[in-house]
N, CA, C, O and CB atoms as a CASP TS submission, in Angstrom:
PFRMAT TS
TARGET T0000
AUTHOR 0000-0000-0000
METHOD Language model
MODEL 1
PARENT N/A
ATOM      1  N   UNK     1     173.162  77.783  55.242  1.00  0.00           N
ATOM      2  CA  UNK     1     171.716  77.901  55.282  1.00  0.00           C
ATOM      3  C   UNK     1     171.288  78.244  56.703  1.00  0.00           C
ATOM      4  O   UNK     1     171.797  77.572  57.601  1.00  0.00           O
ATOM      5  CB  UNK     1     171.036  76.595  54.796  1.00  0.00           C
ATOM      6  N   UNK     2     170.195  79.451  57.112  1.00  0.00           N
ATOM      7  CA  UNK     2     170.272  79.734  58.219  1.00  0.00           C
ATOM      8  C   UNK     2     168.790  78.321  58.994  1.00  0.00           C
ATOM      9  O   UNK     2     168.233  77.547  58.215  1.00  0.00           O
ATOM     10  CB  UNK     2     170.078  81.650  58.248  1.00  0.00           C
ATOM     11  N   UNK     3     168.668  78.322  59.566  1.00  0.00           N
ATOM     12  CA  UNK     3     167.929  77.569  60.805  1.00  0.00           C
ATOM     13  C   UNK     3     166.563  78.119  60.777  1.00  0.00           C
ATOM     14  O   UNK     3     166.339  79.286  61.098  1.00  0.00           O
ATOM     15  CB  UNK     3     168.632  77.841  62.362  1.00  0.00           C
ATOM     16  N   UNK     4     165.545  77.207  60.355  1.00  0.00           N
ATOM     17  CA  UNK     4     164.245  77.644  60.235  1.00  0.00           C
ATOM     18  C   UNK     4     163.815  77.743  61.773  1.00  0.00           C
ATOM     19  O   UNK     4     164.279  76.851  62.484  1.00  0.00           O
ATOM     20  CB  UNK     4     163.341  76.643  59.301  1.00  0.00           C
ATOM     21  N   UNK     5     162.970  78.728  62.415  1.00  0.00           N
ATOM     22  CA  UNK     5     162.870  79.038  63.630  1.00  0.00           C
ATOM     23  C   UNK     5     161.633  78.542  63.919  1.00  0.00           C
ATOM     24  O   UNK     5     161.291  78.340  65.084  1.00  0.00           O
ATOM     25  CB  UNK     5     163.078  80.343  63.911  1.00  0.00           C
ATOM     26  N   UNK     6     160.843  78.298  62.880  1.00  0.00           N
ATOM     27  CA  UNK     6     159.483  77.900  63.252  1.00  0.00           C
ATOM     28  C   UNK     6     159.163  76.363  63.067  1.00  0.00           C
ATOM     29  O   UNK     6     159.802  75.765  62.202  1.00  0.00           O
ATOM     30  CB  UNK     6     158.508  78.720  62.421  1.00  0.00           C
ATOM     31  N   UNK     7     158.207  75.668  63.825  1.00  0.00           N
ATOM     32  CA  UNK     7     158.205  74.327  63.921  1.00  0.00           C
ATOM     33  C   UNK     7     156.893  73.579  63.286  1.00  0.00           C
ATOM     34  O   UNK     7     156.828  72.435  62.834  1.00  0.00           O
ATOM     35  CB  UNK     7     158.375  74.044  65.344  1.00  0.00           C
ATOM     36  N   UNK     8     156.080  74.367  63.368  1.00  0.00           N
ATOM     37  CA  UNK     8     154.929  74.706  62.186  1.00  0.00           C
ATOM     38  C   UNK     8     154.014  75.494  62.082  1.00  0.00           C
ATOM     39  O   UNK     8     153.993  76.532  62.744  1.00  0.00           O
ATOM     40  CB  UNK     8     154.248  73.912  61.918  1.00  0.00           C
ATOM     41  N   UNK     9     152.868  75.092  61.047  1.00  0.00           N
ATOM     42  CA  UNK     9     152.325  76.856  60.509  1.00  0.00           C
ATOM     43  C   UNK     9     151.915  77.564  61.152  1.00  0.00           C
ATOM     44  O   UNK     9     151.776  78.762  60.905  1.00  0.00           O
ATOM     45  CB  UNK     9     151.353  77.143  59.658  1.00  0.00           C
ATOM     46  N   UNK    10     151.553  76.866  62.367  1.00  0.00           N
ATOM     47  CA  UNK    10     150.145  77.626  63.499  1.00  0.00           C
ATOM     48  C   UNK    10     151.354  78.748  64.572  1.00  0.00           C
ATOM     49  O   UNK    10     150.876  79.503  65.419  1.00  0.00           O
ATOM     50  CB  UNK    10     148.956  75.773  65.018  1.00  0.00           C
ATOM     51  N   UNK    11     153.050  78.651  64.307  1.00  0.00           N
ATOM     52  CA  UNK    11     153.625  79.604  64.915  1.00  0.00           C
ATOM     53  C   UNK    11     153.715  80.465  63.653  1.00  0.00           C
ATOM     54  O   UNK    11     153.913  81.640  63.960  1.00  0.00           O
ATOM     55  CB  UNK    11     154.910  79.224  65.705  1.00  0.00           C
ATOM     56  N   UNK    12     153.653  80.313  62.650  1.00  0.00           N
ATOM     57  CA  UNK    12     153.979  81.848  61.803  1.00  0.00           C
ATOM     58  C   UNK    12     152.725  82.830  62.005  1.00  0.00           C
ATOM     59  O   UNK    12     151.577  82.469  62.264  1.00  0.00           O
ATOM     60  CB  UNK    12     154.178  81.608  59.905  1.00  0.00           C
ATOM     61  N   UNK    13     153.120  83.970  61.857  1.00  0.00           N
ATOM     62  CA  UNK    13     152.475  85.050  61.828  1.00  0.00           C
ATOM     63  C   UNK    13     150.982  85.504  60.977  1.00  0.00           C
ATOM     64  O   UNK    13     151.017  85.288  59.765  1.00  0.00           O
ATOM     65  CB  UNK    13     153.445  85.713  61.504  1.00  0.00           C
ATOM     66  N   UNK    14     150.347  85.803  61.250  1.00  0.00           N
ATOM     67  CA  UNK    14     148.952  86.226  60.397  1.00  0.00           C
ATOM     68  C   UNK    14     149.115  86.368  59.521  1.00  0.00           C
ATOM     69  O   UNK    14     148.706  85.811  58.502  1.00  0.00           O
ATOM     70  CB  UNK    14     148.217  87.182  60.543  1.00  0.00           C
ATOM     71  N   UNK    15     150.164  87.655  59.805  1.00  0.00           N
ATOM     72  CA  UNK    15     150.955  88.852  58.191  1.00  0.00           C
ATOM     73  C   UNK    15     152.281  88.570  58.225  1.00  0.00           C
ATOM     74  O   UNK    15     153.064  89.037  59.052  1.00  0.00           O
ATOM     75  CB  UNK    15     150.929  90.947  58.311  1.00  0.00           C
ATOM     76  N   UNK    16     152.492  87.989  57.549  1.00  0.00           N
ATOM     77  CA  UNK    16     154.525  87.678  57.400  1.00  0.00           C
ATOM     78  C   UNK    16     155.272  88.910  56.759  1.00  0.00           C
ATOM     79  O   UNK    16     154.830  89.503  55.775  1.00  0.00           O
ATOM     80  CB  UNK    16     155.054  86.141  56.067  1.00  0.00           C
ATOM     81  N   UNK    17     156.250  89.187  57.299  1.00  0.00           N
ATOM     82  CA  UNK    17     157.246  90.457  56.895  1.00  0.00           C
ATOM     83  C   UNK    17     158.511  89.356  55.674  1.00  0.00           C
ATOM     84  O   UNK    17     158.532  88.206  55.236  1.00  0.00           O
ATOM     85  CB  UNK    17     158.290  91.362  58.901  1.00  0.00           C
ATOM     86  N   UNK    18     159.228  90.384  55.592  1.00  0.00           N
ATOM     87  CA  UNK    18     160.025  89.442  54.728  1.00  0.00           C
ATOM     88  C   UNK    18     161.170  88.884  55.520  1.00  0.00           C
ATOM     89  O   UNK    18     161.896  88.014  55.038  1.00  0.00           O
ATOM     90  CB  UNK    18     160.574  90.153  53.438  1.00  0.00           C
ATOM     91  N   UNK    19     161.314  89.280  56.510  1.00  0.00           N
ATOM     92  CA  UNK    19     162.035  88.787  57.503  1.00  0.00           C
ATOM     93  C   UNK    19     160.957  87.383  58.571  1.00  0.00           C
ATOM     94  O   UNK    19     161.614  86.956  59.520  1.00  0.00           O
ATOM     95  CB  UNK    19     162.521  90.339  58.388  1.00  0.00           C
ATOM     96  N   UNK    20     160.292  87.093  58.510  1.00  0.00           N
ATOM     97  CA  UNK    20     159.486  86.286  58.882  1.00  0.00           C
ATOM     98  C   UNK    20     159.342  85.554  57.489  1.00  0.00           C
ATOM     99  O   UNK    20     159.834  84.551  58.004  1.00  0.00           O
ATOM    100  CB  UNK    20     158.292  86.908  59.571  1.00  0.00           C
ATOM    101  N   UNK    21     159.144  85.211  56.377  1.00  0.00           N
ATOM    102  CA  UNK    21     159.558  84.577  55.572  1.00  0.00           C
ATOM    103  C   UNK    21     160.663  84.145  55.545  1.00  0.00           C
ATOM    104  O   UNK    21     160.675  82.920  55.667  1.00  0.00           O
ATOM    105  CB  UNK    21     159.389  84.963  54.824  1.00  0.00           C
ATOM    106  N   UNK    22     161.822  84.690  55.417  1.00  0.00           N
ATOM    107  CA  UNK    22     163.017  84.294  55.729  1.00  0.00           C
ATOM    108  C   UNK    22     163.308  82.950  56.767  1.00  0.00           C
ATOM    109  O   UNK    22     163.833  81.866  56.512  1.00  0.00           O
ATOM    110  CB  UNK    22     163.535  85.466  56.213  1.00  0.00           C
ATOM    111  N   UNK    23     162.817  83.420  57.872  1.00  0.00           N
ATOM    112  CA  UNK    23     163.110  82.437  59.101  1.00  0.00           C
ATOM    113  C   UNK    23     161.918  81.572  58.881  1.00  0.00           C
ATOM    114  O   UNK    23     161.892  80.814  59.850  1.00  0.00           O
ATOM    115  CB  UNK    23     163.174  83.163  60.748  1.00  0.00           C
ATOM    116  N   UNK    24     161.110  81.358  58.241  1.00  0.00           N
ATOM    117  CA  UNK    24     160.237  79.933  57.945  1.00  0.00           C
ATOM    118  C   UNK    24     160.904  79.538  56.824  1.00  0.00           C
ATOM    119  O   UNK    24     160.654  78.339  56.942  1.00  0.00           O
ATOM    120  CB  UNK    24     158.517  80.022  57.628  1.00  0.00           C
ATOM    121  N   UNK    25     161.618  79.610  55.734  1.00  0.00           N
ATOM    122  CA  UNK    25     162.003  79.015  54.694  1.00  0.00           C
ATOM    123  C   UNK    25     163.640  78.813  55.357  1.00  0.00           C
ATOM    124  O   UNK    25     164.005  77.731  54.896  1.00  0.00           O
ATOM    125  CB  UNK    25     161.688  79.927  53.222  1.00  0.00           C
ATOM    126  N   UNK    26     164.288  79.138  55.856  1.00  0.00           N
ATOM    127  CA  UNK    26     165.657  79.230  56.593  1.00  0.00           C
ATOM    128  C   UNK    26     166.439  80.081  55.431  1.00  0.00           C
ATOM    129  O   UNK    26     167.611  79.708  55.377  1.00  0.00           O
ATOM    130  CB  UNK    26     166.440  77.560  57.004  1.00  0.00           C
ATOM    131  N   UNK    27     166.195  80.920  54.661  1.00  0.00           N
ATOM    132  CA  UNK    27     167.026  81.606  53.929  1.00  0.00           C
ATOM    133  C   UNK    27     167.147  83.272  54.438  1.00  0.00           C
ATOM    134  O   UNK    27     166.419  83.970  55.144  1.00  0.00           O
ATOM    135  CB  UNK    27     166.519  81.395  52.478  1.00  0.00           C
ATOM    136  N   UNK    28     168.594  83.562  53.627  1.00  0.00           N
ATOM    137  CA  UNK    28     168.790  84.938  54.229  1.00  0.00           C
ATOM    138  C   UNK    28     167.241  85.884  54.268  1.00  0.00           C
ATOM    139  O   UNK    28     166.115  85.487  53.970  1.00  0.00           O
ATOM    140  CB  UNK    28     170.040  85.757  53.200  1.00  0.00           C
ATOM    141  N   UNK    29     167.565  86.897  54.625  1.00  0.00           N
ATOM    142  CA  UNK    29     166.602  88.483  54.581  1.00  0.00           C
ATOM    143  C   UNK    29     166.386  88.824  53.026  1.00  0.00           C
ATOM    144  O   UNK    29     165.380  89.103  52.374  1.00  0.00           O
ATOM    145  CB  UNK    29     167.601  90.068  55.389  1.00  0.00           C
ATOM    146  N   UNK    30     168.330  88.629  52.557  1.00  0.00           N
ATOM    147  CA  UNK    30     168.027  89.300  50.762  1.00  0.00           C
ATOM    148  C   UNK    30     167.491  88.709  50.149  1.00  0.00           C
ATOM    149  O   UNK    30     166.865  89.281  49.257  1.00  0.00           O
ATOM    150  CB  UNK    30     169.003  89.547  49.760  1.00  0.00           C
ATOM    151  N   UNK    31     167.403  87.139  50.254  1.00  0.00           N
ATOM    152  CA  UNK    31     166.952  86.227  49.496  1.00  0.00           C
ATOM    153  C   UNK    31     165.128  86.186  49.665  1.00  0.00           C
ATOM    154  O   UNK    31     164.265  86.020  48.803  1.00  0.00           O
ATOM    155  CB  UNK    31     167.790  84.881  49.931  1.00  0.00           C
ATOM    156  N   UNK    32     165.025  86.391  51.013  1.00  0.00           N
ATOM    157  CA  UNK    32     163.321  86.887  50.646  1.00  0.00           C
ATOM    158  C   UNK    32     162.614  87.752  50.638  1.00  0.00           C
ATOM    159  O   UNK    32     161.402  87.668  50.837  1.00  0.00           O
ATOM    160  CB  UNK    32     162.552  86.558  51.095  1.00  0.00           C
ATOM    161  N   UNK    33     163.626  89.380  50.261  1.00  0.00           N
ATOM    162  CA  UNK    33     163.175  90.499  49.863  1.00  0.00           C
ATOM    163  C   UNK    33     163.160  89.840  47.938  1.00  0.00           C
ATOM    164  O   UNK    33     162.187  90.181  47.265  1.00  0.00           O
ATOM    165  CB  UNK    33     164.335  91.994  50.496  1.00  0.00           C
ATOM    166  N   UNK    34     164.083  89.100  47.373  1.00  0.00           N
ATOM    167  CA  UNK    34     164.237  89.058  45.814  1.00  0.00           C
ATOM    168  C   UNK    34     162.857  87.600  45.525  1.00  0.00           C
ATOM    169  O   UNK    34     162.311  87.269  44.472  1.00  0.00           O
ATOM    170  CB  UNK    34     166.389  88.542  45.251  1.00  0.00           C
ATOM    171  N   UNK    35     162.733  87.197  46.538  1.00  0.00           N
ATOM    172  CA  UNK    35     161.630  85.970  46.694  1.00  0.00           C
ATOM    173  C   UNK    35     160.014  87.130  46.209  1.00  0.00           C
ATOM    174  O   UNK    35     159.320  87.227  45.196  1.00  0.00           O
ATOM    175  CB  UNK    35     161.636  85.106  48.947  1.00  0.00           C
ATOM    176  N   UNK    36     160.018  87.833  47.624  1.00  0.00           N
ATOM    177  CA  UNK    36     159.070  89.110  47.504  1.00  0.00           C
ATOM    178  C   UNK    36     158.713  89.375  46.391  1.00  0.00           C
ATOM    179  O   UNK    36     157.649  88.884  46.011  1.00  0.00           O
ATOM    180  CB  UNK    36     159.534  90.282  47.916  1.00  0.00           C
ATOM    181  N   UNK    37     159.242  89.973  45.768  1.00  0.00           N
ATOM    182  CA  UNK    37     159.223  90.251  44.290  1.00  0.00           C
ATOM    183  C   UNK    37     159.074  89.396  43.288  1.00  0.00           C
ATOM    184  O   UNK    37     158.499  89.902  42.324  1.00  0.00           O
ATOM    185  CB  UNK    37     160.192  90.755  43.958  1.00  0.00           C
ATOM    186  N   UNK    38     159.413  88.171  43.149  1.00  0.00           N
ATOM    187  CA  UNK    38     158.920  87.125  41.701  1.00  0.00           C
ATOM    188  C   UNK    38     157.352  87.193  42.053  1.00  0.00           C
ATOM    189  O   UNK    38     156.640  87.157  43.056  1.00  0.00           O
ATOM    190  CB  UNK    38     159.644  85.069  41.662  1.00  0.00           C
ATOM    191  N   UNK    39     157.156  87.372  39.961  1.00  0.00           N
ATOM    192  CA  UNK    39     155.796  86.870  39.795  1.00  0.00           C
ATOM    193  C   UNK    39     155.044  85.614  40.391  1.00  0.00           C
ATOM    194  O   UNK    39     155.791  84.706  40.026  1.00  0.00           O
ATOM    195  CB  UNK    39     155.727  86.721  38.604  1.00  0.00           C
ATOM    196  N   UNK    40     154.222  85.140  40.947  1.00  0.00           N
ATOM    197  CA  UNK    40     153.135  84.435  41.346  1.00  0.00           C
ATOM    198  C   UNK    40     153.620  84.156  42.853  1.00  0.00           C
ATOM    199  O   UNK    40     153.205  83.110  43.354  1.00  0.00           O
ATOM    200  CB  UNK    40     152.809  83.118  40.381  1.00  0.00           C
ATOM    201  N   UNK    41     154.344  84.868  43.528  1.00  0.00           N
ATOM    202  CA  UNK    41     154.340  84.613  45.104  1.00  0.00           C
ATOM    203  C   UNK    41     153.294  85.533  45.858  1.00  0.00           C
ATOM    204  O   UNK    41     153.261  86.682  45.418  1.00  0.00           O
ATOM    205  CB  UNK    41     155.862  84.930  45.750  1.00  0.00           C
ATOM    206  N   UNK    42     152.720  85.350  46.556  1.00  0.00           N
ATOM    207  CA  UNK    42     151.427  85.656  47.077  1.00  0.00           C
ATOM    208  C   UNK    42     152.396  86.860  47.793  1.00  0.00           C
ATOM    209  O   UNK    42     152.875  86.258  48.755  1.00  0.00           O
ATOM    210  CB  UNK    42     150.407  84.346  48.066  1.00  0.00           C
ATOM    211  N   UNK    43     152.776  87.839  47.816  1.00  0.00           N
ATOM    212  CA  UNK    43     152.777  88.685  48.646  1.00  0.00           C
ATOM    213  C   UNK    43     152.103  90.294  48.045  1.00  0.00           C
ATOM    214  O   UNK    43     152.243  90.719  46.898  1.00  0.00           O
ATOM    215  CB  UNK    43     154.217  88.622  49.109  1.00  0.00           C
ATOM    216  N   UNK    44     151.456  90.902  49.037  1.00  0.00           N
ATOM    217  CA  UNK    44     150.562  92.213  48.829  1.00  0.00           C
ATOM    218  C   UNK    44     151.473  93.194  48.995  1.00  0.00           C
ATOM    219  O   UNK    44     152.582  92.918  49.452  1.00  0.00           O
ATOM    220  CB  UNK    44     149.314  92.451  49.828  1.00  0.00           C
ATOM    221  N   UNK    45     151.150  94.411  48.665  1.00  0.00           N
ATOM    222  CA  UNK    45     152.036  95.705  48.801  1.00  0.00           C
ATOM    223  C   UNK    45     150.490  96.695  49.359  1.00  0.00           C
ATOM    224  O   UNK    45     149.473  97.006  48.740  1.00  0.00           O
ATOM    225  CB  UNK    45     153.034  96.317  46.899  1.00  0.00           C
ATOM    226  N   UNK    46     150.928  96.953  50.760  1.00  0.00           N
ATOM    227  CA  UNK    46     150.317  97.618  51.509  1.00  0.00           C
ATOM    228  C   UNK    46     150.429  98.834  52.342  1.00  0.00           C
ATOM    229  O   UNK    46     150.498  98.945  53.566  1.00  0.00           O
ATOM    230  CB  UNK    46     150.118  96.995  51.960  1.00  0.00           C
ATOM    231  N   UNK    47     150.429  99.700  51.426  1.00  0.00           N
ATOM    232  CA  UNK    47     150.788 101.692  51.788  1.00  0.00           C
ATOM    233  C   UNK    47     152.551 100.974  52.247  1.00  0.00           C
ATOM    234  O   UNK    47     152.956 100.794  53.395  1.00  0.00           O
ATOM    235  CB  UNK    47     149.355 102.937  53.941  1.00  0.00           C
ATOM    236  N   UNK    48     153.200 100.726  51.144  1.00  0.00           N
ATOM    237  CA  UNK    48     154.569 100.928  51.268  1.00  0.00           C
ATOM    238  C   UNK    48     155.424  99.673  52.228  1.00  0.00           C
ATOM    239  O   UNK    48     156.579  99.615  52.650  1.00  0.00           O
ATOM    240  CB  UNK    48     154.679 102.425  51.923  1.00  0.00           C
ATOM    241  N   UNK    49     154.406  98.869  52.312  1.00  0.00           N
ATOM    242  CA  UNK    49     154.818  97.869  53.073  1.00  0.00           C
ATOM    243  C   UNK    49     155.020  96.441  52.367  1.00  0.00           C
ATOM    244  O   UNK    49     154.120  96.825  51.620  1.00  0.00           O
ATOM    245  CB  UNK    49     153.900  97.813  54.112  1.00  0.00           C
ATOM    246  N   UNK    50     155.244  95.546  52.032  1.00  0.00           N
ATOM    247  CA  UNK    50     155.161  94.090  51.681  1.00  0.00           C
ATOM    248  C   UNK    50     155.109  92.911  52.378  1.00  0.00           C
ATOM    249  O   UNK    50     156.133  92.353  52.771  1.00  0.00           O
ATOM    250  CB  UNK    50     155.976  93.856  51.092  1.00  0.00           C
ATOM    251  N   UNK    51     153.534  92.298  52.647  1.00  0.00           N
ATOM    252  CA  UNK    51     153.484  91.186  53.851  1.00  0.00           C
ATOM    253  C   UNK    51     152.659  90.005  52.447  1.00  0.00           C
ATOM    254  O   UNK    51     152.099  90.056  51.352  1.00  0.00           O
ATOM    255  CB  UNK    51     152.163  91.813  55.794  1.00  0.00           C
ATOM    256  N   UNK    52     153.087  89.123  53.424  1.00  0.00           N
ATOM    257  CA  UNK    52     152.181  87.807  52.809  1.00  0.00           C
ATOM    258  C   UNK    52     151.654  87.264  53.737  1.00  0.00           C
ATOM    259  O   UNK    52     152.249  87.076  54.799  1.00  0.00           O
ATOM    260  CB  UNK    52     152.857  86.675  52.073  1.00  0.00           C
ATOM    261  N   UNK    53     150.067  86.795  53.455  1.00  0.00           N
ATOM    262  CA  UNK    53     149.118  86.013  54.034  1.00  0.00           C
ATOM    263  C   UNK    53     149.797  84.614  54.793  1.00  0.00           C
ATOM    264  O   UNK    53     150.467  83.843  54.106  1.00  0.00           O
ATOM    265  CB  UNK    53     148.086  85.677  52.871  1.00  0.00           C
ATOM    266  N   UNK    54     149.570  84.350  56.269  1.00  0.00           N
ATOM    267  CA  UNK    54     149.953  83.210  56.277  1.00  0.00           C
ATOM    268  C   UNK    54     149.256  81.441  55.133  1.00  0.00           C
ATOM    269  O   UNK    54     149.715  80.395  54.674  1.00  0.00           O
ATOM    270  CB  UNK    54     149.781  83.267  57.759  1.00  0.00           C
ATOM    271  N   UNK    55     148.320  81.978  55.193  1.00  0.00           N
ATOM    272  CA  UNK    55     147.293  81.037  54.441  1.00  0.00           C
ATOM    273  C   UNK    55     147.763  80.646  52.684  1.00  0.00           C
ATOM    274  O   UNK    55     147.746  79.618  52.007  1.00  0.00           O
ATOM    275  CB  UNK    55     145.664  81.972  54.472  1.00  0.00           C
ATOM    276  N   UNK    56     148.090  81.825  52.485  1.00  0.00           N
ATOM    277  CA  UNK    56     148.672  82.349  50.862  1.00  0.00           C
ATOM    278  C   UNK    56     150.021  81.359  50.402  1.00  0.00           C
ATOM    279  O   UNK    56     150.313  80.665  49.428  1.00  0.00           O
ATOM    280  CB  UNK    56     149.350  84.302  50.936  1.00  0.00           C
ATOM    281  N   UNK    57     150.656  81.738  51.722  1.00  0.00           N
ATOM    282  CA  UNK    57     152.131  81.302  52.074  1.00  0.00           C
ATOM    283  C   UNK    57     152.689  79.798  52.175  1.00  0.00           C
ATOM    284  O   UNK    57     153.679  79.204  51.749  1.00  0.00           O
ATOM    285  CB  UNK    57     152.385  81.840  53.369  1.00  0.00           C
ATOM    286  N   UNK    58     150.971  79.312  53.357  1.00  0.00           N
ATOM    287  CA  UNK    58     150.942  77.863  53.298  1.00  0.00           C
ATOM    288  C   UNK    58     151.202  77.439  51.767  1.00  0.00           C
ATOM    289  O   UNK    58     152.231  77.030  51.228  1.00  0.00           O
ATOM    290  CB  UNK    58     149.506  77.305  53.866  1.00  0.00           C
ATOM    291  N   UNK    59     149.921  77.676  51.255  1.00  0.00           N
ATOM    292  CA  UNK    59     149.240  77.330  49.815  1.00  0.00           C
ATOM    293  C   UNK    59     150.735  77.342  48.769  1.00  0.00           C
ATOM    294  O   UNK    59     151.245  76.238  48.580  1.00  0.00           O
ATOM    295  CB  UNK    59     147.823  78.796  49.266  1.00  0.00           C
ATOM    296  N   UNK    60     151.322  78.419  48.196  1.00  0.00           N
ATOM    297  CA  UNK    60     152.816  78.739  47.792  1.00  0.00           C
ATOM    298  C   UNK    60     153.663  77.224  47.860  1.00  0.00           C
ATOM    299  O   UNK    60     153.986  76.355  47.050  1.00  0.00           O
ATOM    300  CB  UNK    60     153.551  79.998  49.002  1.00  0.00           C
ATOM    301  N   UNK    61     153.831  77.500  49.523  1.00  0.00           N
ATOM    302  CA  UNK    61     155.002  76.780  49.519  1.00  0.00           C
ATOM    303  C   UNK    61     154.536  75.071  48.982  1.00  0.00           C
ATOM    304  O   UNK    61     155.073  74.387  48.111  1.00  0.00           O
ATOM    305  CB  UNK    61     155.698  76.928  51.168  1.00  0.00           C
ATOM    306  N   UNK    62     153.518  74.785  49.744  1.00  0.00           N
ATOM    307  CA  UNK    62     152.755  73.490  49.457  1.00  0.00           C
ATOM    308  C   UNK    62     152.201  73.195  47.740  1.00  0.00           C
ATOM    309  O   UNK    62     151.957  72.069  47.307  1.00  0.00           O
ATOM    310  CB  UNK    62     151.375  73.583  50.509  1.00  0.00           C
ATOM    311  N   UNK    63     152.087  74.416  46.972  1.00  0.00           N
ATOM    312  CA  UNK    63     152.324  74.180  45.475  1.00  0.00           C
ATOM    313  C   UNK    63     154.074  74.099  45.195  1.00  0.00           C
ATOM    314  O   UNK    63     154.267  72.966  44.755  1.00  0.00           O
ATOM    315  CB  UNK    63     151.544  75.580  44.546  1.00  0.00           C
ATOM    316  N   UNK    64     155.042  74.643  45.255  1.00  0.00           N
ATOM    317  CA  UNK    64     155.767  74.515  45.049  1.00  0.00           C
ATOM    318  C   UNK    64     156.952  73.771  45.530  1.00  0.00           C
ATOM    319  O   UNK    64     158.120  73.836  45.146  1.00  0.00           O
ATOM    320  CB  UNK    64     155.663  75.190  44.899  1.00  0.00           C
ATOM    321  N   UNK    65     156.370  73.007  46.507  1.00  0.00           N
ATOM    322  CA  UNK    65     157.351  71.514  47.012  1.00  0.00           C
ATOM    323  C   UNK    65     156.760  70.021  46.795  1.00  0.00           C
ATOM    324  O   UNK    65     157.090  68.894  47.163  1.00  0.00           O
ATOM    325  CB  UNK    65     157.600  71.523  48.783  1.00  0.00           C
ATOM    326  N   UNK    66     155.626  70.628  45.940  1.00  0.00           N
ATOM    327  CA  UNK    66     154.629  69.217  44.867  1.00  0.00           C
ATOM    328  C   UNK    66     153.854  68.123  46.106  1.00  0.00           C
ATOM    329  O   UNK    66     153.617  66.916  46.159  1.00  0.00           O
ATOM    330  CB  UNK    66     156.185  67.801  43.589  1.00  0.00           C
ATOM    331  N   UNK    67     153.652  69.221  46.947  1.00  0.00           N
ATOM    332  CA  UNK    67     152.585  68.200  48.020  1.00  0.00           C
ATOM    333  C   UNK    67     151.199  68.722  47.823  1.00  0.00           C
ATOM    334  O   UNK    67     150.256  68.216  48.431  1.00  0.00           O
ATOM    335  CB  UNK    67     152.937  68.327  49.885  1.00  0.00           C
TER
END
């Protein structure tokens, strides 16, 4: 499991890449390009790009670790 780099929310990014997802959840790159893609994860597709809201992201993870 790789090493989450961030210590909390106020260092993640505005617009998260999927590589910035990655390093806040500590999982590979592939694992949150295939994350990217499942139905109900907050991420946008923007002229060819795929970012998620930090706010979106909070919300996500904080529904789905039942806090």
């Amino acid at each position: 499991m790789k090493k989450c780099i961030y210590k909390n929310y106020e260092d993640l990014p505005l617009m998260m890449n999927a590589e910035s997802v990655a390093n806040a959840l500590g999982i590979s790159r592939a694992s949150a390009y295939e994350l990217l893609k499942k139905e109900g994860f907050p991420a946008l597709r923007i002229e060819g790009r795929v970012v998620v809201p930090r706010d979106k992201f909070i919300e996500w993870v904080e529904q789905n670790t039942g806090k």
